[in-house]
C-alpha positions as CSV (number, residue, x, y, z in Angstrom):
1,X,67.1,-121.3,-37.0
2,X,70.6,-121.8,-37.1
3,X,72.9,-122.2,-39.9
4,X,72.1,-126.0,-40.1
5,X,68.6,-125.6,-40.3
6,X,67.6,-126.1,-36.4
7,X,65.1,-124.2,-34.5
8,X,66.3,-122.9,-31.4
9,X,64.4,-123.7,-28.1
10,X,64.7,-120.4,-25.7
11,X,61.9,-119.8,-23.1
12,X,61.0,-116.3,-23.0
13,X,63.3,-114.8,-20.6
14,X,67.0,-115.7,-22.2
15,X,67.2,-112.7,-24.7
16,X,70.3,-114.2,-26.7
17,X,67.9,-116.6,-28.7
18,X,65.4,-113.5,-29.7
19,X,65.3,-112.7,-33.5
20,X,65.5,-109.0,-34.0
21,X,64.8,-106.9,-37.1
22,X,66.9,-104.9,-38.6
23,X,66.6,-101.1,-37.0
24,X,66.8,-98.3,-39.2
25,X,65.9,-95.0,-38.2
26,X,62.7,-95.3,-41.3
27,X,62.0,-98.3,-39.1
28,X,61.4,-97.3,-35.8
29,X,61.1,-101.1,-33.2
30,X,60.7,-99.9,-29.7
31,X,62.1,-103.7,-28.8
32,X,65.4,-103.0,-30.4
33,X,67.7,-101.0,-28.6
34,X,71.3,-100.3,-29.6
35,X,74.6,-100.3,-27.8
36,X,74.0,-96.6,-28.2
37,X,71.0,-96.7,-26.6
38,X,71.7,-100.0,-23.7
39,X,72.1,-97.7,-20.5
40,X,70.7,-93.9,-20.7
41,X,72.4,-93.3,-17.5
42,X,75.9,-94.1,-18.8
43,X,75.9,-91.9,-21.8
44,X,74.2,-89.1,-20.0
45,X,76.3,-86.4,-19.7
46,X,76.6,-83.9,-17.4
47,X,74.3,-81.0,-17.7
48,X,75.7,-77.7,-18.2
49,X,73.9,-76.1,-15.3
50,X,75.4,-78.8,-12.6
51,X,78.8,-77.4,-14.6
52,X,77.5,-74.3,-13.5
53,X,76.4,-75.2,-10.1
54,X,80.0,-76.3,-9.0
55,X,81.7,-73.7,-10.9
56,X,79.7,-71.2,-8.8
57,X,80.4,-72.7,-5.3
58,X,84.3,-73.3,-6.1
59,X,84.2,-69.1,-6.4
60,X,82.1,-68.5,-3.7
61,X,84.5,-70.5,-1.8
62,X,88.2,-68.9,-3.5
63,X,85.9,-65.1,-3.5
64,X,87.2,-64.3,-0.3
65,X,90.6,-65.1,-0.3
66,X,90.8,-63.3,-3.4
67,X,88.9,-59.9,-2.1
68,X,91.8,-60.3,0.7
69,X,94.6,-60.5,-1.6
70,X,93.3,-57.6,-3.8
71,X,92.6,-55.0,-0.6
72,X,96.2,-56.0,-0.1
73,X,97.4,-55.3,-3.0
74,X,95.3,-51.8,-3.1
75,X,96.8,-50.8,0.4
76,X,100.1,-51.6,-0.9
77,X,100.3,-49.4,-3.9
78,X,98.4,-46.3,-1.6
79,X,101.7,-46.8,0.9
80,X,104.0,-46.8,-2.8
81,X,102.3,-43.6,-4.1
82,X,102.3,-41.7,-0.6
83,X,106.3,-42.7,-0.2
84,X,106.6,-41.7,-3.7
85,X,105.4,-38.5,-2.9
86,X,107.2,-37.9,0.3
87,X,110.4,-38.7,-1.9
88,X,109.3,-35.8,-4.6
89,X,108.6,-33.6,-2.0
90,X,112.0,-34.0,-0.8
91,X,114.4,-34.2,-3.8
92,X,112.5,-30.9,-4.6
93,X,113.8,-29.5,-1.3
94,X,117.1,-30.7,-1.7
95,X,117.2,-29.1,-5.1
96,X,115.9,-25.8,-3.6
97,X,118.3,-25.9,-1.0
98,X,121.0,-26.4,-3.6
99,X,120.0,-23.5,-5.7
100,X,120.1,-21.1,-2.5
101,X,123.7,-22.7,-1.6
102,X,124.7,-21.9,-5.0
103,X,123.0,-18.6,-4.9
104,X,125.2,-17.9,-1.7
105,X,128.3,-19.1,-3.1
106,X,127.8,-16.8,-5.9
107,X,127.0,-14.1,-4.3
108,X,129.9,-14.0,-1.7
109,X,132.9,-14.7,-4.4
110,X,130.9,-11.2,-6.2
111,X,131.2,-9.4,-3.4
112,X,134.5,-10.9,-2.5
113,X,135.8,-9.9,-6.4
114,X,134.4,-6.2,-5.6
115,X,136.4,-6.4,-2.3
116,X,133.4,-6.0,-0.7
117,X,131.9,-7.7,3.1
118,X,128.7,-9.4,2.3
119,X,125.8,-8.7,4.8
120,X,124.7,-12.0,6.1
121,X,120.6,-12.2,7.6
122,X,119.7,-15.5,8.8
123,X,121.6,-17.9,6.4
124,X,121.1,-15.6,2.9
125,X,123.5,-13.4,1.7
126,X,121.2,-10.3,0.3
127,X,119.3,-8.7,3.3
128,X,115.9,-8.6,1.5
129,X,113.3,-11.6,1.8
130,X,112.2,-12.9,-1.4
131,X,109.4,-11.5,-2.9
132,X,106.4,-13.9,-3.2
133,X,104.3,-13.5,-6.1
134,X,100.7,-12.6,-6.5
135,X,97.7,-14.0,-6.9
136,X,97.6,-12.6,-10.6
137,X,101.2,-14.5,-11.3
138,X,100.4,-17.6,-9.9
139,X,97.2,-17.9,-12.3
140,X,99.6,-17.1,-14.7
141,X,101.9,-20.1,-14.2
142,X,98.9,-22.4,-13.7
143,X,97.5,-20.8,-17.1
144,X,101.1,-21.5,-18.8
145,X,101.3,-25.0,-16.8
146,X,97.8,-26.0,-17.9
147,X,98.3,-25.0,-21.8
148,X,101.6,-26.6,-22.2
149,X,100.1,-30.1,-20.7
150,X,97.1,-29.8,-23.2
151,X,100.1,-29.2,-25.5
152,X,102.0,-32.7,-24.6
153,X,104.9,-30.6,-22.9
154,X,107.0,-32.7,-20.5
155,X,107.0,-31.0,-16.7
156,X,110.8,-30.4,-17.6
157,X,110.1,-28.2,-20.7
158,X,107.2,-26.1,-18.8
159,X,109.8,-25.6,-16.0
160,X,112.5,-24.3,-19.0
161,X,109.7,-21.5,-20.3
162,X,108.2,-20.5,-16.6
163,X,112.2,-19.9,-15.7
164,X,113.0,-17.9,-19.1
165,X,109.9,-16.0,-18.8
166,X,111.5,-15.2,-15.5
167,X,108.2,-16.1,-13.8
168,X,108.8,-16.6,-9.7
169,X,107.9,-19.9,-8.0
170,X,105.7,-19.4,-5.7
171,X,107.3,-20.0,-2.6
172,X,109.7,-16.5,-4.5
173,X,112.7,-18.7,-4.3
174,X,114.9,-20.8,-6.7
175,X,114.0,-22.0,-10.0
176,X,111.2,-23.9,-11.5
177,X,112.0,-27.6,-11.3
178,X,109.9,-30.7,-13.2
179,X,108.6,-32.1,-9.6
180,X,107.3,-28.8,-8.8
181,X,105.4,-28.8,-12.1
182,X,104.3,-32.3,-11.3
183,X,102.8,-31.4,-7.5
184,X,100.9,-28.7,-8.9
185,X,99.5,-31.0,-11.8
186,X,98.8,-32.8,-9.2
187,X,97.0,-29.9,-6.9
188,X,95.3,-28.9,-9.7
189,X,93.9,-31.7,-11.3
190,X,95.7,-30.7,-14.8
């Protein structure tokens, strides 16, 4: 009935003119269904394993590009490293070479001071070789070098005390200098 006290005519199928209960959730009508509950399809949300699903082929998918970039990256910093070596290597020549020059230099203005004519062999101004250490004095430095790196000495401070304990390199030449210490860390696994 309406408000004026009029029944309504509806045939069955017009669902405006049906009378519904009040729906509480104590009072359960299987006839009643809410705008929550109108279209289950509409509020159905995505489940978490179709997430899942397109997550997994969206990697599968960028995977590859991304195993390229990073075996490029990898070969990049191997190239780095081995030209980082090669420049070590080199600056410790060059430093080497140095220390002989001045070696030379020092030698010649002695002898030139004493009045004396230097004997010159193959570039060096003393006619003896340089004497290459032993086996025994290389375990030595590499006993020295391994202790002072357990100790949290730089490769500059070991170099200071192998060269005051006058301890030969081991090519019998020069001084001790960090990148040497370094390669033989290096060598040695220290």
């Amino acid at each position: 009935m309406d408000h004026n006290g009029r029944k309504f005519q509806c045939n069955g199928n017009d669902k405006r003119y049906i009378r519904r209960p009040f729906h509480s959730p104590s009072y359960p009508n299987p006839q009643y269904k809410g705008q929550d509950k109108a279209n289950v399809k509409d509020r159905k949300k995505p489940r978490k394993s179709d997430e899942m699903e397109k997550l997994a082929s969206q990697l599968t998918d960028v995977l590859p590009a991304f195993k390229t970039l990073l075996e490029g990256i990898a070969a990049d910093h191997r190239r780095l490293a081995d030209a980082e070596e090669r420049r070590v290597a080199v600056e410790e020549r060059k430093a080497q070479a140095s220390e002989s020059i001045a070696e030379a230099l020092q030698q010649l203005m002695t002898a030139a001071a004493d009045g004396q004519a230097p004997a010159f062999v193959a570039g060096r101004v003393d006619d003896a070789p340089p004497e290459k250490p032993g086996k025994k004095e290389k375990e030595r430095a590499i006993r020295i070098i391994a202790d002072m790196r357990e100790d949290g000495s730089t490769y500059r401070q070991i170099a200071a005390r192998l060269d005051s304990e006058h301890i030969s390199t081991f090519s019998g030449k020069g001084k001790w200098h960090a990148q040497t210490i370094h390669r033989i860390c290096q060598a040695e696994n220290l």
